[in-house]
Phi, psi and omega in degrees: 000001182276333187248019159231033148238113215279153181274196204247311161338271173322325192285321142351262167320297192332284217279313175285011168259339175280252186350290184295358173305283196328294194310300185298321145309041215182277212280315162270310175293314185276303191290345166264353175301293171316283184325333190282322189303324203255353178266321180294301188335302189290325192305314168299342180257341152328298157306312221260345187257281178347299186289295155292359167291316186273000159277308186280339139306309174294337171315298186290323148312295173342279193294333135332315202271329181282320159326293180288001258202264173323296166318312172322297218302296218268010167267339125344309191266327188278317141341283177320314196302318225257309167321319154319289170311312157324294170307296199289354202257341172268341150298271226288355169294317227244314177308292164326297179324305188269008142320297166317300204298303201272358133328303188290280183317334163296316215293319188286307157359276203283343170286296168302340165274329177289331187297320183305334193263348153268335160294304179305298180314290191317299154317312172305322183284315176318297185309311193313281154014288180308297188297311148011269171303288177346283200293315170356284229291318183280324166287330152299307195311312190309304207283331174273347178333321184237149174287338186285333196295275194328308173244050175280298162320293213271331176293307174319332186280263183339281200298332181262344155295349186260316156323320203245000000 
């Protein structure tokens, strides 16, 4: 049994080689040991403050960014809208203008056929005239042909000048 119950001696030594342990970890160790502890500690709650300052920025960038995001689109869409309206407002300008244009070209149309359709009737009459003249004139030739015709001609000429 001596060798599971320990002498007095040992028990002795033991607790003053503990005790001088102790003192000496207590006077040199545990306080720069602590101190280490509580600068990791503070660095970790340090980090840990950091670390959720820069989630709610980056939160707040986010949210910014979908703004600004949002803003686009629709300074996009209205860009688009007012490019509609353009594109419709230089067709319909360009339809109108060439409306005018062919208004006006009919109106010079229809103006030149007529100065045409009075050049022609005016030619047509002149010929007629001509022909006219033409046939009179052959037919006088005919009818005057003889002196009994001519005054034949003048007595007749004469009873109807006289008539009226």
């Amino acid at each position: 049994m001596e060798l599971v119950t320990p002498g007095i001696g040992l028990i002795f030594w033991t607790s003053l080689t503990f005790l001088i342990l102790v003192f000496l970890l207590a006077k040199f160790a545990w306080k720069p040991i602590l101190e280490a502890v509580e600068t990791r500690n503070k660095q970790i709650e340090d980090a840990m403050f950091e670390a959720e300052r820069t989630k709610e920025e980056m939160e707040k960038i986010q949210a910014d960014n979908q703004n600004l995001l949002k803003e686009a689109r629709n300074q996009r869409d209205e860009m688009l809208k007012e490019a509609k309206e353009m594109k419709n407002n230089i067709v319909s300008e360009a339809k109108d203008k060439a409306k005018d244009e062919a208004d006006k070209l009919i109106a010079s149309a229809k103006e030149t056929i007529k100065n045409e359709k009075m050049a022609a009737m005016t030619d047509i009459k002149n010929q007629v005239a001509v022909l006219s003249v033409d046939i009179a004139e052959k037919i006088l030739k005919d009818q005057l042909a003889s002196d009994d015709k001519q005054k034949k001609l003048v007595n007749n000429l004469l009873e109807e000048v006289n008539v009226n």
